[in-house]
C-alpha positions in Angstrom: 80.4 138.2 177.3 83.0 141.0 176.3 83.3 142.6 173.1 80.5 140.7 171.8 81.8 137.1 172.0 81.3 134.1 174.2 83.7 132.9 176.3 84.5 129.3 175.8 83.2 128.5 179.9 79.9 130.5 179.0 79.6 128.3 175.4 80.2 125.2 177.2 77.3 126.1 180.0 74.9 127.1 177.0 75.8 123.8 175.2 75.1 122.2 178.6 72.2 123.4 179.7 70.5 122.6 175.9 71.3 119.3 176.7 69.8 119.1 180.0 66.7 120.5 178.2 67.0 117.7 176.3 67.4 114.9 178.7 64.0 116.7 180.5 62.4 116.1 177.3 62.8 112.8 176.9 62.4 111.8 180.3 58.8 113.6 180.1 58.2 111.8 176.5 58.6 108.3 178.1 56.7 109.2 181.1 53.6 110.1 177.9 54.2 107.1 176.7 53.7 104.8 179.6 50.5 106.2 179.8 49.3 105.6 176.4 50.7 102.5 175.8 48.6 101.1 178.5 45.5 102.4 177.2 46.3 100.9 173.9 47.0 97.4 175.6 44.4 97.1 177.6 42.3 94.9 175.6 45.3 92.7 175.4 46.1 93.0 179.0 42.5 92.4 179.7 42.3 89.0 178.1 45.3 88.2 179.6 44.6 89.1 183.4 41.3 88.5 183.1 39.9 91.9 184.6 37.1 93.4 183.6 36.1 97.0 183.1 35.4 98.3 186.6 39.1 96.7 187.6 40.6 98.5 184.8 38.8 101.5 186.3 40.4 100.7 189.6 43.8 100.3 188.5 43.6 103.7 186.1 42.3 105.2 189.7 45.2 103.7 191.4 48.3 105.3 189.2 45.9 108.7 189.4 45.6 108.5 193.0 49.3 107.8 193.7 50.3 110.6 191.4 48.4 113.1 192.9 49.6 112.1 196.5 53.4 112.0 194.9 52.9 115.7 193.7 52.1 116.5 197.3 55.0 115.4 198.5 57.8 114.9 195.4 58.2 118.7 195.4 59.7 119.0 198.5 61.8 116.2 198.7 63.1 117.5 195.4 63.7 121.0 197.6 65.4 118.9 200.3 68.0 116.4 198.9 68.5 118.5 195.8 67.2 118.0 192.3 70.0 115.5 190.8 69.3 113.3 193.7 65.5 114.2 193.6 65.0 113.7 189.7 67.4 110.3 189.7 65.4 109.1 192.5 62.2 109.6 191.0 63.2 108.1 187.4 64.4 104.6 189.6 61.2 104.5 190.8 58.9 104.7 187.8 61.5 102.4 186.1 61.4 99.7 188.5 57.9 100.6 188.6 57.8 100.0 185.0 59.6 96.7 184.9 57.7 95.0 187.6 54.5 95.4 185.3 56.3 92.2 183.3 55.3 90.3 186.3 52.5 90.7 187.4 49.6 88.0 187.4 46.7 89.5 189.4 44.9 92.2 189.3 45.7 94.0 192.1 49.5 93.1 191.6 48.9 95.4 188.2 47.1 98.2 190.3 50.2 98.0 192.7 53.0 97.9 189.9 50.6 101.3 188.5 50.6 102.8 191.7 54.3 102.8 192.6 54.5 104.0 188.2 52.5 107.0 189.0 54.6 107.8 192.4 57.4 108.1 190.5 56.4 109.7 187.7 54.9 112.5 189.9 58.4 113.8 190.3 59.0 114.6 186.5 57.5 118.1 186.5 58.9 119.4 190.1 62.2 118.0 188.9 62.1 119.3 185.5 60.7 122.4 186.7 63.5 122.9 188.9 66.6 122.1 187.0 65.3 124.7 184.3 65.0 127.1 186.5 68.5 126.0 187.6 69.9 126.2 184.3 68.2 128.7 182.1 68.5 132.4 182.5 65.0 134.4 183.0 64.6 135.0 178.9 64.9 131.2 178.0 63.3 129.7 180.7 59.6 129.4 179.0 61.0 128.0 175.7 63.2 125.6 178.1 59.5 124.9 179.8 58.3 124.4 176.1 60.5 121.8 174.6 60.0 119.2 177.7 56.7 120.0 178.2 
């Protein structure tokens, strides 16, 4: 910045980074919604599977479990192969995670297709996490943090 003004390069990396922001943000909205959408079709899902409450119990437990083991280890393969790779990588996951729940006929082939969903969706948050702090100077970073939160 000289005399006051933004060189175009500097504008371009501000318009940029918002952008990113906003990406994170919707990446973190549709990981929400997975997870609500599947308590609201339960009772439909139920029916149509045929399990019954302690199954549904196990398959909540099984994306939980898997999510908490990816947050173990996400992070630092994030650190290691970078966080475009990391964050890409993670998204394929919970999206062919996401696509295999269309089918699925047993019970425990709906825990499994919920276990790989919540491995992949571990890595939203290290990912996101990291490419603000990539992008965002020290002043924006918690309203960065904020929006995709």
């Amino acid at each position: 910045m000289l005399g006051g003004e933004f060189s175009d390069k500097s504008a371009k990396v501000v318009s940029y980074r918002w952008l990113i922001c906003s990406l994170l943000f919707f990446a973190t909205v549709i990981i929400y919604m997975d997870r609500q959408v599947f308590g609201i079709l339960a009772p439909v899902l139920q029916k149509n599977i045929g399990w019954n409450e302690i199954e549904y119990g196990y398959i909540i437990a099984a994306f939980s479990g898997s999510y908490a083991l990816g947050l173990l280890f996400v992070g630092r393969f994030i650190d290691k192969v970078g966080t475009r790779i990391g964050y890409f990588l993670s998204i394929l996951v919970w999206s062919i995670a996401a696509i295999g729940h269309a089918f699925v006929k047993t019970v425990f082939d709906f825990g499994l297709a919920r276990s790989f969903l919540g491995f992949g969706e571990s890595g939203n948050f290290p990912a996101a996490n990291k490419a603000t702090a990539e992008w965002f100077p020290k002043k924006e970073r918690a309203l960065a943090f904020g929006i995709f939160n």
